[in-house]
C-alpha positions in Angstrom: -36.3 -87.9 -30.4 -33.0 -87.7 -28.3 -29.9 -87.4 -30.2 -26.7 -88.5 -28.5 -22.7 -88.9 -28.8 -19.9 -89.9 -26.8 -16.6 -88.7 -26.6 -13.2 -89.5 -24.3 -9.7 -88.1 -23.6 -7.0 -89.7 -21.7 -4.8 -86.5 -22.5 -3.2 -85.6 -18.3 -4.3 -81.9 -18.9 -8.0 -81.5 -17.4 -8.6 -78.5 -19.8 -7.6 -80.0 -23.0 -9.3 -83.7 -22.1 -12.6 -82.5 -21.2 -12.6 -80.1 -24.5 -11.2 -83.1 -26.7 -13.9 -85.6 -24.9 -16.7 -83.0 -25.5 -15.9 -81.8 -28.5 -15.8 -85.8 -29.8 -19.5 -86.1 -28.3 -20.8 -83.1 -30.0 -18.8 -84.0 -33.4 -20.4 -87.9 -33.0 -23.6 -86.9 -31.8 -24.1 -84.5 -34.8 -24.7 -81.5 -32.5 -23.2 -78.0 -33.2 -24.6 -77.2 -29.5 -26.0 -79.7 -26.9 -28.7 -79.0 -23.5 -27.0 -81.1 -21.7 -23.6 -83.0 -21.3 -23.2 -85.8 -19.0 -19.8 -86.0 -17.5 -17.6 -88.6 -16.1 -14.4 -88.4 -14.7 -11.3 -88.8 -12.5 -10.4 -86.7 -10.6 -6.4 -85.3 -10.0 -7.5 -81.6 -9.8 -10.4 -81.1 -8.4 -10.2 -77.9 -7.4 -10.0 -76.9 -11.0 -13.5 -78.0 -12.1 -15.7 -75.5 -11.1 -13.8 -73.5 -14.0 -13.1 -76.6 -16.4 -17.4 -77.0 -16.2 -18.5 -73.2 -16.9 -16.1 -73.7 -20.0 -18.0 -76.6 -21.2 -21.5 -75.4 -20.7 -20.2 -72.6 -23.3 -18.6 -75.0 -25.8 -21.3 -77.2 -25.9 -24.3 -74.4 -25.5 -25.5 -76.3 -22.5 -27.7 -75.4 -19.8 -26.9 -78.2 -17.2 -23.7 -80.8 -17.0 -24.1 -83.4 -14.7 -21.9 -86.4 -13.8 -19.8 -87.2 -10.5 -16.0 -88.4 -10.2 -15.2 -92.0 -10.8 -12.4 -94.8 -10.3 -12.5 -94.9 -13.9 -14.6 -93.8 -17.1 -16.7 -96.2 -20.1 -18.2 -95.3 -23.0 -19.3 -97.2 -26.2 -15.7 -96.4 -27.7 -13.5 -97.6 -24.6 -13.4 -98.3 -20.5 -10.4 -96.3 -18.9 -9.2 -97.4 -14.6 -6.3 -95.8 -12.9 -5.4 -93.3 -15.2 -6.7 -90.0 -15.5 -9.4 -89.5 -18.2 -12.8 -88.0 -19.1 -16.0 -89.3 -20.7 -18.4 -87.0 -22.0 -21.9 -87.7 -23.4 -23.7 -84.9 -25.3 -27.4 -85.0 -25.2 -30.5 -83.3 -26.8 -34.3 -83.8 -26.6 -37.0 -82.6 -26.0 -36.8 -79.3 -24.0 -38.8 -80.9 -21.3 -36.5 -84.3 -21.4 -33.9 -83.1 -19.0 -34.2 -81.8 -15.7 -30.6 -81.6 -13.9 -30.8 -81.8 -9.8 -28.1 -81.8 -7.0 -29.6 -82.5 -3.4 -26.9 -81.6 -0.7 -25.9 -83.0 2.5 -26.7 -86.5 1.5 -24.6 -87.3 4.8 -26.7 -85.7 7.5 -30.1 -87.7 6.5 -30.7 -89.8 3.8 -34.4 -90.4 4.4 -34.6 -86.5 3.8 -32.2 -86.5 1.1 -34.7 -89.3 -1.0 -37.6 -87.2 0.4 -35.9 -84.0 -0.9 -35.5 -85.3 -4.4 -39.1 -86.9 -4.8 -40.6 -83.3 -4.5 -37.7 -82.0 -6.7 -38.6 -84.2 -9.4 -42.9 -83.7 -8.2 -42.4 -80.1 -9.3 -40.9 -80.3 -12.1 -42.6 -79.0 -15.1 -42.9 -82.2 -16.4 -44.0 -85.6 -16.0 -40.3 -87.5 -15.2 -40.5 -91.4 -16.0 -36.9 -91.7 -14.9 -34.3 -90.7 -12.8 -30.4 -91.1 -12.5 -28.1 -90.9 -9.8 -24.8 -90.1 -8.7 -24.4 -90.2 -5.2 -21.3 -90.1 -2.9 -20.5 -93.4 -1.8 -19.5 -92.2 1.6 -22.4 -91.2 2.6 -25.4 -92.8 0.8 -27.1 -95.3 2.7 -29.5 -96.5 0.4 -32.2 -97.6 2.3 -33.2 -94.6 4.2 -32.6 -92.5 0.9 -35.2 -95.2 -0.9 -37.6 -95.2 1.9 -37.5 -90.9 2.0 -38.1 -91.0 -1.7 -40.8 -93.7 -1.5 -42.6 -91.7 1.1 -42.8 -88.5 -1.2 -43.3 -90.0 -4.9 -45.2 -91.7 -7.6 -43.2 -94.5 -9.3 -40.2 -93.1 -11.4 -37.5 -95.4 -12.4 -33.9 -94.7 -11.0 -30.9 -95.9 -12.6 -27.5 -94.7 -11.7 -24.1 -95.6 -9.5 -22.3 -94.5 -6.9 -19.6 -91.5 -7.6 -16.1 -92.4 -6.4 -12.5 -92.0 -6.5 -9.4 -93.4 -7.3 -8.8 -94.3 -3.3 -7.1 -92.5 -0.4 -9.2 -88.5 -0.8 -12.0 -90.5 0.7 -13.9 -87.8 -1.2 -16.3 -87.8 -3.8 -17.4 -85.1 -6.5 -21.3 -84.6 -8.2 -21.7 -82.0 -10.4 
């Protein structure tokens, strides 16, 4: 069984809104400590997060957070545009239920990015019957990246939406 909250902040300090958003996950979830947190945000100081995310992993216990940047957040409590905020989903399963990946350089071949992530998820140690994705809307050009993945894979079900921004850094984040 999965077991699952949600949690946001609107507060302008990065720190203290993705603590308040995860701490509301874990807290409505039921969780003292969750594997894995997805996160959604937008971004004003991105060069911050590389911190803001070890931090997390060590509230929440986690072993992976995953998410990407966005023009705006939603979760089942509220949807947030063009103001700084955080949305935070605390997750636990199975061990074998998640199985965080990042492929880089989506933006010099997408056919090997989609081949690239088809063998991540063929050795995994597990039998994956889904798939999300964040990808940089800059760069991914979805069919190459589909026909890579096709040529390297079984069916698995993808779900998922492009990362993006609040416009003008023409720049993405996936973490």
């Amino acid at each position: 069984m999965i077991r699952a909250g949600t949690g946001f902040s609107e507060n302008t300090s990065l720190e203290k809104a993705a603590f308040e958003a995860t701490t509301q996950a874990l807290d409505r979830s039921g969780l003292s400590k969750a594997p894995l947190l997805l996160l959604f945000a937008t971004l004003k100081e991105s060069n911050r997060w590389n911190g803001v995310l070890k931090k997390l992993k060590s509230l929440a216990g986690a072993e992976a957070v995953v998410g990407n940047s966005a023009y705006g957040i939603l979760t089942d409590q509220t949807e947030i545009e063009q103001r700084p905020s955080v949305a935070v989903m605390a997750l636990d399963g199975p061990k074998e239920s998640f199985y965080p990946f990042l492929i880089p350089h989506l933006q010099e071949n997408n056919f090997r990015a989609g081949a690239a992530l088809a063998q991540t998820i063929r050795g995994a140690d597990f039998d994956p019957s889904l798939a999300m994705l964040g990808p940089d809307a800059f760069s991914f050009q979805h069919g190459p990246f589909f026909d890579g993945f096709e040529s390297e894979s079984q069916f698995v079900s993808l779900i998922g939406g492009c990362a993006s921004e609040q416009g003008g850094a023409e720049k993405t984040f996936q973490w």
